[in-house]
C-alpha beads as a LAMMPS data file, in Angstrom:
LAMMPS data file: protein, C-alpha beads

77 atoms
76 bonds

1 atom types
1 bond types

-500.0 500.0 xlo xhi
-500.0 500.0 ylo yhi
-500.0 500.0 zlo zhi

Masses

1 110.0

Atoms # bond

1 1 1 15.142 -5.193 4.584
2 1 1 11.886 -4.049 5.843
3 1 1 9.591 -5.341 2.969
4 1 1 11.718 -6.787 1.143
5 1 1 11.571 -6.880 -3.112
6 1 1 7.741 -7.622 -2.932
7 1 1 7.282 -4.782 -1.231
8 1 1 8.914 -2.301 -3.445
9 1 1 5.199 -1.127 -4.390
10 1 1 2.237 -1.182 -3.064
11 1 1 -1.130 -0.084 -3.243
12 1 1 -1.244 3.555 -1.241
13 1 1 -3.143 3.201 2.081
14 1 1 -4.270 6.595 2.059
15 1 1 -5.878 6.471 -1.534
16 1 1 -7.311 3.106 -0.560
17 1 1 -8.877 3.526 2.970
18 1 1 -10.254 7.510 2.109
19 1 1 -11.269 7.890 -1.221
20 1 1 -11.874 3.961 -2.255
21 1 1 -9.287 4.731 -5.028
22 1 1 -6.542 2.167 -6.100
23 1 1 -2.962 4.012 -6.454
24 1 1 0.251 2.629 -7.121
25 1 1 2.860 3.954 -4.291
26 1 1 6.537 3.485 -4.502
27 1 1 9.174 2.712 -1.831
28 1 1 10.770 5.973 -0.666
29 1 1 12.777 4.797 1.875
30 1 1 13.307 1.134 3.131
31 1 1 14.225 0.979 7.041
32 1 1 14.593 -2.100 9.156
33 1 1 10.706 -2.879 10.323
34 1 1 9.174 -0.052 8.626
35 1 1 9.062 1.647 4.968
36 1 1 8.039 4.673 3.637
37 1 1 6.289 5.095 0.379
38 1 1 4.526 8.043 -1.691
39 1 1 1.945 7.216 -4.141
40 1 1 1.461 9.024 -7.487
41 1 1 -1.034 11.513 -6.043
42 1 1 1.379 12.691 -3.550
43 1 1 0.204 10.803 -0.207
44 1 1 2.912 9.948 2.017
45 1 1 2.651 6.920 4.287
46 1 1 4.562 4.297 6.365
47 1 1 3.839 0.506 6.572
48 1 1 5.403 -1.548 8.995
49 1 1 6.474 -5.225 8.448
50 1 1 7.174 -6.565 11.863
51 1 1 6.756 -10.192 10.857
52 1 1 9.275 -9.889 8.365
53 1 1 9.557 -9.118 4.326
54 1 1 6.276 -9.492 1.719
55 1 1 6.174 -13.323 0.809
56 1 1 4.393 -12.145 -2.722
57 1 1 4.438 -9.004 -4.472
58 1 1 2.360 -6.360 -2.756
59 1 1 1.925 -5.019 -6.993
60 1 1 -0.331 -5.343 -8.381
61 1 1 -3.177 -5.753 -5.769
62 1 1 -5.245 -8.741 -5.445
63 1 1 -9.360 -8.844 -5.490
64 1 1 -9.913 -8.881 -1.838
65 1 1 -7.851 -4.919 -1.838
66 1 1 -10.403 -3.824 -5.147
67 1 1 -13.164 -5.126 -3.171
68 1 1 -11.803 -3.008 0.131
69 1 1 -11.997 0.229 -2.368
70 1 1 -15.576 -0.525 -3.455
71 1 1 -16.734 -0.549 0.388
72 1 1 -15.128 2.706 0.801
73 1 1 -16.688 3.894 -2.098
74 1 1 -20.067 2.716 -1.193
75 1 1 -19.151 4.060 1.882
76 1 1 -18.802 7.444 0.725
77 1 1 -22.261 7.958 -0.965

Bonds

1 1 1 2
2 1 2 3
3 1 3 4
4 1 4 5
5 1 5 6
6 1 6 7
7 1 7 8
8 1 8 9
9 1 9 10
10 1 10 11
11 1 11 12
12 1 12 13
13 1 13 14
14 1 14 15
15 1 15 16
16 1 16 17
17 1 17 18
18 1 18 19
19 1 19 20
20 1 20 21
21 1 21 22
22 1 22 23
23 1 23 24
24 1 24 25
25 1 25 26
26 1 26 27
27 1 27 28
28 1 28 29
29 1 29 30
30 1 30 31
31 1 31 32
32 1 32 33
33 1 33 34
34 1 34 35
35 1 35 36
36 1 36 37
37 1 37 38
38 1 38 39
39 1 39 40
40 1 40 41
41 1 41 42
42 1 42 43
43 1 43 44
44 1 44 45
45 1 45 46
46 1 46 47
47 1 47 48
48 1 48 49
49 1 49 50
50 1 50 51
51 1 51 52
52 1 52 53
53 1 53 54
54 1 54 55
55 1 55 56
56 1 56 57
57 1 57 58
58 1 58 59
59 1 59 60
60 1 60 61
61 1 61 62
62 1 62 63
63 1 63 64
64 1 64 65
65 1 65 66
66 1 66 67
67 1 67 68
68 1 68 69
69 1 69 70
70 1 70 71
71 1 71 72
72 1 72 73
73 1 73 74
74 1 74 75
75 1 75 76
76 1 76 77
């Protein structure tokens, strides 16, 4: 119940927020206020979703998560 169907993928924190890279992760395991996913590079992460399910699909991102992995890009340089 956790994310709910919108939240069945989702763009992989750890790609995201260390190399400015966005990866598609899948649902591993879906608990009651947290999931698990692992993204297509390997990365293993949680996400919790204490205010309830996704209201939109979290797939495929929106601008303002592109425009997160060009700051971390920048970032990096």
């Amino acid at each position: 119940m956790a994310g709910g169907p919108n939240a069945a993928v989702v763009p992989c924190d750890v790609c995201l927020f260390d190399e400015g890279l966005v990866t598609r992760a899948q649902r591993e395991r879906e608990g009651v206020e947290s999931d698990d996913y692992e993204c297509a590079r390997g990365h293993r992460f949680g996400v919790e979703y204490r205010r309830g399910p996704a209201s939109e699909p979290l797939w495929p991102p929106g601008p303002e998560v592109e425009a997160e992995a060009a700051r971390v890009r920048g970032e990096k340089r």
